[in-house]
C-alpha positions as CSV (number, residue, x, y, z in Angstrom):
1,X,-7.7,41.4,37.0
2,X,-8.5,39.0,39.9
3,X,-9.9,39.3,43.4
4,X,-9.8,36.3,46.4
5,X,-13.2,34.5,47.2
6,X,-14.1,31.6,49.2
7,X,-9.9,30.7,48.9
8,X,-10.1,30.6,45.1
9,X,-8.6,33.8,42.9
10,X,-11.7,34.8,40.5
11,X,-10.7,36.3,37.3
12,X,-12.6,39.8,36.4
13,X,-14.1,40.0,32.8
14,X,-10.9,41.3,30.8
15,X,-10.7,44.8,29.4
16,X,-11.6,45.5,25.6
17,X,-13.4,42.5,24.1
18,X,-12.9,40.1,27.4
19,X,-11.7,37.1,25.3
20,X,-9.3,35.2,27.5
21,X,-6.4,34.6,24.7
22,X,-2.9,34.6,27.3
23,X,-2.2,30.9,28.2
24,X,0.8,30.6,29.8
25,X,3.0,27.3,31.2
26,X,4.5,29.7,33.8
27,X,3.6,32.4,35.0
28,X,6.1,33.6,36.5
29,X,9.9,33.2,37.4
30,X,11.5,35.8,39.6
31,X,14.3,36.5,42.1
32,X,13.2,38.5,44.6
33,X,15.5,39.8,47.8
34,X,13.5,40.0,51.3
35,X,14.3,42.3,54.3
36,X,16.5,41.7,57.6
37,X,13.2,40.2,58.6
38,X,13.3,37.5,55.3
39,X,10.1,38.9,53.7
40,X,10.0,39.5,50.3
41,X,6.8,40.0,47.5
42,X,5.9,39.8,43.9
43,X,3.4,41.2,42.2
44,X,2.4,40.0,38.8
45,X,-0.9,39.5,36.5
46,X,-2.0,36.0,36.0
47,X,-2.5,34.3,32.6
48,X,-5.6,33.7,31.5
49,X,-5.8,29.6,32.3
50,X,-8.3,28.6,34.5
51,X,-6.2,25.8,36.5
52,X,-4.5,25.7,39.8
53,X,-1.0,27.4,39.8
54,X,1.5,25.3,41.5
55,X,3.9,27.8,43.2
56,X,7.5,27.0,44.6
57,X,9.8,29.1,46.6
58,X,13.4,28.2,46.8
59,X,15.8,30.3,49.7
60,X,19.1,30.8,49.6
61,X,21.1,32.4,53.0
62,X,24.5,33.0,51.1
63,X,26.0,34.5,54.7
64,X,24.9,31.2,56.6
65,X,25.1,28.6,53.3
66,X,21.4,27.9,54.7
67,X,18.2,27.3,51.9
68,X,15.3,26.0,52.1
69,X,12.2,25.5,50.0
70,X,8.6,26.0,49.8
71,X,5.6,24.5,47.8
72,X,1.8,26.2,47.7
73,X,-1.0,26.5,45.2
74,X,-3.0,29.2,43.9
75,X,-6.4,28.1,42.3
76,X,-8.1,29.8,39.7
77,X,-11.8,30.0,38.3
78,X,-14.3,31.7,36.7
79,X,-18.3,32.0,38.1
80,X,-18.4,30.5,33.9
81,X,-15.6,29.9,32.1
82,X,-15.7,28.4,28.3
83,X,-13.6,25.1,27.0
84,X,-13.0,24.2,23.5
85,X,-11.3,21.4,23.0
86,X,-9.6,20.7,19.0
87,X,-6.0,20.0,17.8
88,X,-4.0,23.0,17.4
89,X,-2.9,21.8,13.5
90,X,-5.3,20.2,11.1
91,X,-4.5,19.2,7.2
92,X,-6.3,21.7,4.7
93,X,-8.6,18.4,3.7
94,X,-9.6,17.8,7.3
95,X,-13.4,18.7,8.3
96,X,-12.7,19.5,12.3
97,X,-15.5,18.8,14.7
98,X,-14.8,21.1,18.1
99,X,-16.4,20.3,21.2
100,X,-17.7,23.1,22.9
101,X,-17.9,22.9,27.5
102,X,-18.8,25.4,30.2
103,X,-17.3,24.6,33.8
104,X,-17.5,27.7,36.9
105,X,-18.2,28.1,40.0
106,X,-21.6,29.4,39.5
107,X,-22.7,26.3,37.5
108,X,-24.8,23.7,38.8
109,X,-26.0,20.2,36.8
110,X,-28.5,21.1,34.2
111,X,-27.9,24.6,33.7
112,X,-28.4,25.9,30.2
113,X,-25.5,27.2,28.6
114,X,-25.2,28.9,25.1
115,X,-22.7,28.9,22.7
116,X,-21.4,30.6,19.8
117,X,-18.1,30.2,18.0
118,X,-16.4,32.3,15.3
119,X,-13.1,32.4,13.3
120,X,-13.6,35.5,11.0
121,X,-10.5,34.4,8.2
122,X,-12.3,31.0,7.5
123,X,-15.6,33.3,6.8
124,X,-17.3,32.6,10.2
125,X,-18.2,36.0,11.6
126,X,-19.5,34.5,14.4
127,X,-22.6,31.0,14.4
128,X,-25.8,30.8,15.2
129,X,-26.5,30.4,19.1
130,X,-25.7,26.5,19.9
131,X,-27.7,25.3,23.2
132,X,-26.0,23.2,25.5
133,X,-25.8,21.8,29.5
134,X,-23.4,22.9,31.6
135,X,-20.6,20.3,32.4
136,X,-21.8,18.6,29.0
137,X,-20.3,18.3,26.1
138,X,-21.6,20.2,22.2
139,X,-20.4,19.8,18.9
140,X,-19.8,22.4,16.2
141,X,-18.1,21.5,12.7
142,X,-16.1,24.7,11.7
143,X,-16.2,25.6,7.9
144,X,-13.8,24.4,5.5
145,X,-10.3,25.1,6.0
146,X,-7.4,27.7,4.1
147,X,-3.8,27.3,4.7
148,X,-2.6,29.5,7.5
149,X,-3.0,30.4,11.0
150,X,-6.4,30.8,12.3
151,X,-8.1,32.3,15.5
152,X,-11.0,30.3,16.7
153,X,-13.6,32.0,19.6
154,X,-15.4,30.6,21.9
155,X,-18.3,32.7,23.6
156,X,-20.1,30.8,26.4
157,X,-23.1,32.5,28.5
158,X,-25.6,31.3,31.0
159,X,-27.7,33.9,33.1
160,X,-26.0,37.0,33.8
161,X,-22.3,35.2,33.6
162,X,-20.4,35.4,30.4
163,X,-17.0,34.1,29.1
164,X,-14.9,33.8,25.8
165,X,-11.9,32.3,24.7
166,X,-9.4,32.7,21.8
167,X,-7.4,29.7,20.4
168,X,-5.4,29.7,17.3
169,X,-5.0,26.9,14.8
170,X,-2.5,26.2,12.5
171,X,-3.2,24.5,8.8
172,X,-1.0,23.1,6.9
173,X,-1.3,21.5,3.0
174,X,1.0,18.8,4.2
175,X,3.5,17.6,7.1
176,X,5.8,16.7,4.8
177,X,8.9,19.5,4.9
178,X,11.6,20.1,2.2
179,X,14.3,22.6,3.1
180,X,16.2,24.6,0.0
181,X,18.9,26.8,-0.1
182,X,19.3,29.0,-3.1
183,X,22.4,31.4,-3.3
184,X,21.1,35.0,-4.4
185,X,24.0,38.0,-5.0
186,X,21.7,40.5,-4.9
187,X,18.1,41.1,-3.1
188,X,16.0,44.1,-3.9
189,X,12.3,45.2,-3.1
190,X,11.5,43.4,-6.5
191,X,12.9,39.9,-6.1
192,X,10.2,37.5,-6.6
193,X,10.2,34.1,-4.8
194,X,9.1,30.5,-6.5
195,X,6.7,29.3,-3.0
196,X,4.0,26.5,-3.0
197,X,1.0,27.3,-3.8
198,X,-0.5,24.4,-2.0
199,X,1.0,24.8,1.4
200,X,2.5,27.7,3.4
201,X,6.4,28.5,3.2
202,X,8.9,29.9,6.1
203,X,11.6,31.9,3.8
204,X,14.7,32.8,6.3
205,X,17.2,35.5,5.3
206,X,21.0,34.7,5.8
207,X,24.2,36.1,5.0
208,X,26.1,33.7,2.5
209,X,28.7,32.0,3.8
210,X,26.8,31.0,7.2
211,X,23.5,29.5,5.0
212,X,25.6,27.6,3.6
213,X,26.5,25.8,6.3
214,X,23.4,26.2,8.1
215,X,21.5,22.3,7.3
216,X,24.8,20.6,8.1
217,X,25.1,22.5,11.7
218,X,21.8,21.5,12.0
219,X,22.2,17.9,11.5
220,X,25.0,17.7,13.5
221,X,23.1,19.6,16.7
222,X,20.9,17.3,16.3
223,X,22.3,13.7,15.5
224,X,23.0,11.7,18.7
225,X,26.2,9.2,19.6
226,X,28.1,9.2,22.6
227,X,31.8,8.8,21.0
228,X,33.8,12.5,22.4
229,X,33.7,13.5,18.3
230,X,29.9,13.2,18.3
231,X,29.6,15.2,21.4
232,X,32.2,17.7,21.0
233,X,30.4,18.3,17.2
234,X,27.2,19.1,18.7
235,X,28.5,21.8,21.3
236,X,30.7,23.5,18.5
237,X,27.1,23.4,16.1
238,X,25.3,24.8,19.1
239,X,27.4,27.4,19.6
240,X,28.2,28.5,15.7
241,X,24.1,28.5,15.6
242,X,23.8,30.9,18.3
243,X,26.2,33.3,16.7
């Protein structure tokens, strides 16, 4: 997935389609034991972010009640890699303008880079070619929106280096939330539901007797007061909502 050049790790093109879609925060948190020499490895596949990896090692000596710690870096690039910077939730009345960027090692000022972008449920199978500058900034308005989550791609190319990207959006009919409960005997294959048709619904599944309790062990996790009644409440809600 990676190989070491010039003391950066370059990302290979991915398998299957090559569309970058795993961005992580961490990528990775281990314990590891090392030999009577105190060597130890790990072996893991990075995420697909193009960033520099901060990397800390702790050490513990239980024997000796010794430990000590360690801080490195690990950078990652791309000879091209694609940027597509949007919100990650619009309003189903919004009219997004992305902006599309190419950054990599083998980019220099000037180069042309093209772009195409596509997000096949809002009936973009993928756009006309959109000419841009490396390290510049291009514009694309994406098509009206539908209520849902959708999966926006960006394909950047220049010469014979290629990347693409996958980042999902989330649209919503309004921020506005209203919770219900609704006590229901018996549910079959055939129970039909009263949802919005203007805006999408989460419908959660619980046995009786804990749903109804559910909103009020939530407001109680989450209300805030430093009297022992408050505190003491929000452990007991904490732990009833893990059960």
């Amino acid at each position: 997935h990676t190989y070491f050049a010039n003391d950066f790790y370059v990302h290979n093109d991915k398998g299957g389609d090559g569309v970058r879609s795993e961005f992580e925060d961490t990528a990775l948190f281990e314990t590891i034991s090392t030999n009577e020499n105190g060597y130890g490895e790990v072996t893991f596949q990075l995420p697909d972010n193009i960033t520099s990896w901060r990397v800390t090692a702790k050490a513990i000596d239980t024997e000796n009640l010794k430990a000590g710690v360690g801080i490195s870096s690990v950078p990652v690039t791309l000879p091209i890699f694609a940027d597509l910077v949007m919100n990650r939730e619009y309003s189903v009345k919004d009219s997004p303008i992305v902006k599309l960027r190419a950054y990599g090692s083998e980019l220099e000022e000037g180069d042309v880079v093209e772009f195409i972008v596509s997000a096949a449920s809002l009936g973009l199978e993928k756009s006309d070619a959109i000419e841009g500058e490396a390290f510049q900034g291009s514009y694309f308005e994406l098509p009206d929106l539908s209520l849902g989550t959708h999966e926006v791609t960006l394909y950047a190319e220049s010469g014979e280096y290629k990347d693409a990207l996958m980042e999902p959006i989330e649209v919503r009919g309004s921020r506005l939330k209203e919770t219900m409960i609704e006590l229901m005997p018996d549910v079959t294959e055939q129970t039909e539901f009263e949802l919005s048709d203007e805006t999408s619904s989460e419908v959660w599944f619980m046995d009786g007797g804990i749903g109804f309790h559910y909103c009020q062990l939530l407001n109680l996790l989450y209300s805030y007061g430093d009297r022992l009644d408050q505190r003491l409440s929000e452990v007991a809600a904490s732990e009833l909502l893990e059960e």
